[in-house]
C-alpha positions in Angstrom: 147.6 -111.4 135.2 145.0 -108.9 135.1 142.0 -109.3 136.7 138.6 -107.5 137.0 135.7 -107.1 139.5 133.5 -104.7 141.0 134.7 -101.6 142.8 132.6 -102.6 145.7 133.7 -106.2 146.3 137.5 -106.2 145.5 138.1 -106.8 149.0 136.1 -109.9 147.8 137.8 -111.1 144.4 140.9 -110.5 146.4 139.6 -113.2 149.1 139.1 -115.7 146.9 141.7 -115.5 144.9 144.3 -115.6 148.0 142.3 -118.8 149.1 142.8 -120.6 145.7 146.7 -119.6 146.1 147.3 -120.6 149.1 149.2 -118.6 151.9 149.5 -114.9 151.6 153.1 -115.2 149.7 151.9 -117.7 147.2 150.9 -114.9 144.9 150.6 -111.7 145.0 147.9 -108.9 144.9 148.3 -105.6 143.8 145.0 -103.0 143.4 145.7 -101.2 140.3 142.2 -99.7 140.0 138.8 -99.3 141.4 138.0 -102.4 140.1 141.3 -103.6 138.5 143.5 -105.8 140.1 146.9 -107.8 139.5 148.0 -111.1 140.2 151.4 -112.5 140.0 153.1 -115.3 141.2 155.1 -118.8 139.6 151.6 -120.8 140.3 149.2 -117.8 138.3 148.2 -119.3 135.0 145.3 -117.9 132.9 143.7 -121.3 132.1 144.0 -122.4 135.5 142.2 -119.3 136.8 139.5 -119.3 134.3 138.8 -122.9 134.6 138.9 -122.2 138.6 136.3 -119.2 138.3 134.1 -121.1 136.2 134.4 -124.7 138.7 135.4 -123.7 142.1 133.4 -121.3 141.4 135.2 -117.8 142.4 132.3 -115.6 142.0 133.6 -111.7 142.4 136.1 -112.3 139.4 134.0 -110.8 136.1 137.1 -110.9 133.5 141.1 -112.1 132.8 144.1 -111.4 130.9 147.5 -111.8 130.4 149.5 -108.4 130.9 151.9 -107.7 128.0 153.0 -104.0 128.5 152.6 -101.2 131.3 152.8 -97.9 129.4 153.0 -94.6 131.4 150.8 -91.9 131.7 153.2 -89.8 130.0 153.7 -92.6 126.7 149.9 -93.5 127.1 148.8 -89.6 126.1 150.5 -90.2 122.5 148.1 -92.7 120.4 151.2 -93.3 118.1 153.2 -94.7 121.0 150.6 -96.5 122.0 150.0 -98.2 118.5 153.6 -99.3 118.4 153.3 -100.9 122.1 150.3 -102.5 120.1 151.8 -103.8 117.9 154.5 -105.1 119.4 152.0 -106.8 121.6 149.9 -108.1 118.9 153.4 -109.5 117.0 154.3 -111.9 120.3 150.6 -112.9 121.1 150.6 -114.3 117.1 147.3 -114.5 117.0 145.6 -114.0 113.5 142.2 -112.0 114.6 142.4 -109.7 117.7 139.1 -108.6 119.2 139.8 -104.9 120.5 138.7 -104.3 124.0 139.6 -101.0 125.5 138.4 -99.3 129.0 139.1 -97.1 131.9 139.7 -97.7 135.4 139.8 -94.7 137.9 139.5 -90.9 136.8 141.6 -90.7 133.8 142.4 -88.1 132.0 143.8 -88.3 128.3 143.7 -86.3 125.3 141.7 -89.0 123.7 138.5 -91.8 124.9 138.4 -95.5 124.6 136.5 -95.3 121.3 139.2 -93.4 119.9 141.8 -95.5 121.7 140.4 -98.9 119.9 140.2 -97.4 116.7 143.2 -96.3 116.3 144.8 -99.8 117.6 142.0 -101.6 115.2 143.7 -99.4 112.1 147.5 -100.4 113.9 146.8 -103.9 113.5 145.3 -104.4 110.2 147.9 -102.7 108.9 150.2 -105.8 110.6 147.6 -107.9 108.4 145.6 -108.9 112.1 141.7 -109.3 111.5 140.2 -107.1 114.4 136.8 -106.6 115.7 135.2 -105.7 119.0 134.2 -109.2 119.9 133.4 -112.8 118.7 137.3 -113.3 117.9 139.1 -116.0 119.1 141.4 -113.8 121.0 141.5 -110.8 122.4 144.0 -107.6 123.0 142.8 -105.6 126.1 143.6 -101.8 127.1 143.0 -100.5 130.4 143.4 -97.1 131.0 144.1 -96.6 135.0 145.9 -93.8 136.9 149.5 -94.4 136.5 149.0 -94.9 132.7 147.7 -97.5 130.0 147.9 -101.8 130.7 148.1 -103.9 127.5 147.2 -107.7 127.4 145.9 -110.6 125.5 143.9 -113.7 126.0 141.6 -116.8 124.5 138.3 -115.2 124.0 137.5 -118.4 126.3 139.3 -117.8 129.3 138.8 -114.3 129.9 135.3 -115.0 131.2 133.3 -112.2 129.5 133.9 -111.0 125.4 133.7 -106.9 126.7 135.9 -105.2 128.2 136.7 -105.2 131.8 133.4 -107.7 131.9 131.3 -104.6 131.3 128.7 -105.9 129.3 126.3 -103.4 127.5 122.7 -104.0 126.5 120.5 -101.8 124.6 117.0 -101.1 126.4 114.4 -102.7 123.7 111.2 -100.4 123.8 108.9 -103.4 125.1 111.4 -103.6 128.3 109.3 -103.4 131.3 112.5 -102.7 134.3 116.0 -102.8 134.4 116.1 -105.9 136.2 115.3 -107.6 132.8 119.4 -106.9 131.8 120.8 -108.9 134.7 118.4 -112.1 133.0 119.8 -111.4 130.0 123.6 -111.0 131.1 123.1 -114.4 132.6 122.3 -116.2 129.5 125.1 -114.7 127.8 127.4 -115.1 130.2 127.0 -118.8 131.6 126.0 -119.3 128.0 122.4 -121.0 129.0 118.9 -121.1 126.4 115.9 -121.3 128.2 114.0 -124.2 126.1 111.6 -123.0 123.9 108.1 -124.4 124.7 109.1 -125.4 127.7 107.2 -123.6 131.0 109.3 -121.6 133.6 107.9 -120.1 137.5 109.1 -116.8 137.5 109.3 -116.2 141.9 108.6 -112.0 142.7 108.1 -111.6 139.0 106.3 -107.9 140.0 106.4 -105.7 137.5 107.3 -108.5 134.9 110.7 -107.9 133.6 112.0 -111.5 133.9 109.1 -113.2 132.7 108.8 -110.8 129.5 112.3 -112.3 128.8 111.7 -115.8 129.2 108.5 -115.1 127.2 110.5 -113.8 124.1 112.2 -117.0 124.5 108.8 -118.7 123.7 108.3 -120.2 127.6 105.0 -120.0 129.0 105.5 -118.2 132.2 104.0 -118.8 135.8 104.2 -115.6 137.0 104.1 -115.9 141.0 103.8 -112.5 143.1 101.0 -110.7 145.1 101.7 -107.7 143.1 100.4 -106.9 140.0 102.0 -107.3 136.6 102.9 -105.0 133.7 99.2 -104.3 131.9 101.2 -106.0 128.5 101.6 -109.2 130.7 97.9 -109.5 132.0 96.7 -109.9 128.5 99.8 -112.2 127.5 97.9 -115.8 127.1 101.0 -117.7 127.7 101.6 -115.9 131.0 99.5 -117.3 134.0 99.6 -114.8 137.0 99.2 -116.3 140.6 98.3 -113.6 143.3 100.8 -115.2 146.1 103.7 -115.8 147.6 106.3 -118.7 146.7 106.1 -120.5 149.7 102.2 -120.7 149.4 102.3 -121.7 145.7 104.7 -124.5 146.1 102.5 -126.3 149.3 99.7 -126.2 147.1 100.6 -126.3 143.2 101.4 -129.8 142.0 102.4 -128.4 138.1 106.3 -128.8 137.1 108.1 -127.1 135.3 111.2 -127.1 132.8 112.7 -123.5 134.7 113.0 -121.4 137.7 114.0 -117.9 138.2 114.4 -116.3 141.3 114.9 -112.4 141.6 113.4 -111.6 145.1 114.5 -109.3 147.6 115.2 -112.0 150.4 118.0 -112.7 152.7 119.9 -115.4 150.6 120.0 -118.4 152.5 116.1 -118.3 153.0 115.8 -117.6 149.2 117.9 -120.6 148.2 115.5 -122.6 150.9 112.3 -121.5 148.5 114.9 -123.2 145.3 114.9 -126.3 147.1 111.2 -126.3 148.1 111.3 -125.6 144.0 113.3 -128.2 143.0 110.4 -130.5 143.9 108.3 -129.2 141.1 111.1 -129.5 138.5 111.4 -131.5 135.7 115.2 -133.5 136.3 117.7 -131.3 134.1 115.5 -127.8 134.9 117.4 -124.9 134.6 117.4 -122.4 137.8 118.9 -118.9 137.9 118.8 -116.8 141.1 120.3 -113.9 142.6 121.5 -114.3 145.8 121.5 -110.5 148.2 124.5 -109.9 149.6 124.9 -107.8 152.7 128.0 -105.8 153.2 129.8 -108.0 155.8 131.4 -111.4 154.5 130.2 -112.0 151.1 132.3 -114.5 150.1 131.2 -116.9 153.0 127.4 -115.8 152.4 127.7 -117.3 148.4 129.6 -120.5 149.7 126.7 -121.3 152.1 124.1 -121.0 149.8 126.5 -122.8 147.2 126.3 -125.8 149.7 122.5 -125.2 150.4 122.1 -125.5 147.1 123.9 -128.4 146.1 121.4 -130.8 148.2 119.4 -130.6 145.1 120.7 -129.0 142.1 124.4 -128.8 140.2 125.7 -125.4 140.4 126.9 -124.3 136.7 127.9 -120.9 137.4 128.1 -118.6 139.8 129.1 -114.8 139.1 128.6 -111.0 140.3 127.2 -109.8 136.8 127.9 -106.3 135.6 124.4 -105.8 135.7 124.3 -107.1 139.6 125.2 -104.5 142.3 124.7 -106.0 145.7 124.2 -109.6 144.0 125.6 -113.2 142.5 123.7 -114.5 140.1 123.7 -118.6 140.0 123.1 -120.8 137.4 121.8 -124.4 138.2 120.5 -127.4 137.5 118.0 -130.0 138.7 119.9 -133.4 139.3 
């Protein structure tokens, strides 16, 4: 099994993946690439692990698959060798439609890129009569170019945990975009696969500048938009935005109004940002949705997200909890209000 995570926090995936497994020997853990990893063992089964990311959950794990093939770095440098491992692949995995997923781990040098790579496996495999895409398929051949050469494997689109490759999600930058934080929003609804309700009103805690409340706005939410800094200029004049000049603390002891959704993107220590969701939770409507990103520090990480995890659960049903592409020092959680 092929697993990735961030370059940063493998130490982190690697941690939780040894405490779902047991003792060290249960299975075993091999770094591959800067943020590629391998699993192996009698007891590693993709659903299992998928299910166990999603429920447990494990939250430095971004994406899954089933290795078919190891080519070397001498094979992997001729696309036409390359198609045939493909192929082969594609024949045992029997699937009728591959999605085509293709990236590189490391410094890696080939004579061709990834967008070269996937099309010449796309052209491979309809050839074999195999409907291909880049996503939205119901399964999925991935290609990981690493150091010692190029990894092959397949999985159900739904238990590799993200439909791009390595879990690298890419968004374009729409022109009203007011910061970059407004991507790691917008991973999170993709990812954990939530809709902020339409006509429904969200609090949007440290909205300054604006970026998360501009997206729950295009989602038709009004937006209580809470932060002593000012807003972008094309939020002030927004009607369905209400700007309050304070801090969260101060607008929960004093503002009776519920509310349908939470976000939470502040620069906070986490456990004292997931005490400001449960002094939230109070002004949510039962089945709310809440999405937060917990700061991590660079010592323990995993313990940090299972503290707040249990914090958390005093008031709220944790759906998801994941280090987005788009998160660097961060997990993102998904909640809801019980």
């Amino acid at each position: 099994m092929l697993f990735s995570t961030s370059s940063d926090y493998f130490p982190a995936a690697e941690r939780e993946l040894r405490d779902l497994y047991g003792a060290k020997g249960a299975a075993e853990i091999e770094r591959l690439g800067p943020d590629l990893g391998r699993i192996s063992g009698g007891g590693v089964r993709i659903e299992e692990l998928a299910r166990a990311c999603r429920e447990e959950p494990l939250a430095f794990i971004r994406h899954l698959t089933v290795e078919r093939a190891a080519v070397s770095v001498e094979e992997a440098a001729d696309l036409d060798a390359v198609g045939a491992v493909v192929r082969r692949v594609a024949e045992q995995a029997g699937a009728g439609e591959l999605a085509v997923q293709c990236w590189i781990s490391g410094q890696v040098k080939m004579p061709y890129g990834t967008a070269e790579l996937a099309q010449h496996s796309m052209k491979v495999l309809s050839e074999s009569g195999i409907a291909t895409g880049r996503a939205g398929l119901s399964h999925a051949l991935s290609l990981c170019l690493t150091d010692t050469g190029l990894l092959v494997g397949t999985a159900a689109a739904a238990e590799q945990l993200s439909d791009w490759p390595g879990g690298r999600i890419r968004l374009s930058r729409s022109s009203d975009q007011i910061s970059r934080a407004e991507f790691k929003l917008e991973e999170a609804v993709q990812v954990f696969g939530i809709t902020p309700p339409a006509d429904g009103s969200a609090v949007d805690l440290g909205a300054s500048p604006g970026g998360w409340t501009r997206v729950l706005r295009s989602y038709g939410m009004s937006v209580w938009a809470i932060d002593p800094g000012d807003l972008d200029d094309r939020l002030r004049h927004d009607p369905g935005v209400r700007h309050v000049r304070t801090t969260a603390g101060e607008f929960f002891r004093s503002e009776r109004q519920r509310f349908d959704m939470v976000v939470n993107d502040m620069k906070m220590a986490p456990e004292l940002s997931c005490k400001v969701m449960l002094a939230a939770a109070e002004r949510l409507r039962p089945g709310a949705l809440a999405v937060l990103t917990l700061k991590l520090g660079p010592h323990r990480p995993v313990e940090t997200v299972r503290r707040c995890l249990r914090l958390l659960d005093a008031k709220y049903t944790v759906r998801g909890a994941r280090q987005l592409h788009h998160n660097r020092h961060e997990v993102t959680v998904v909640a809801e209000r019980r």
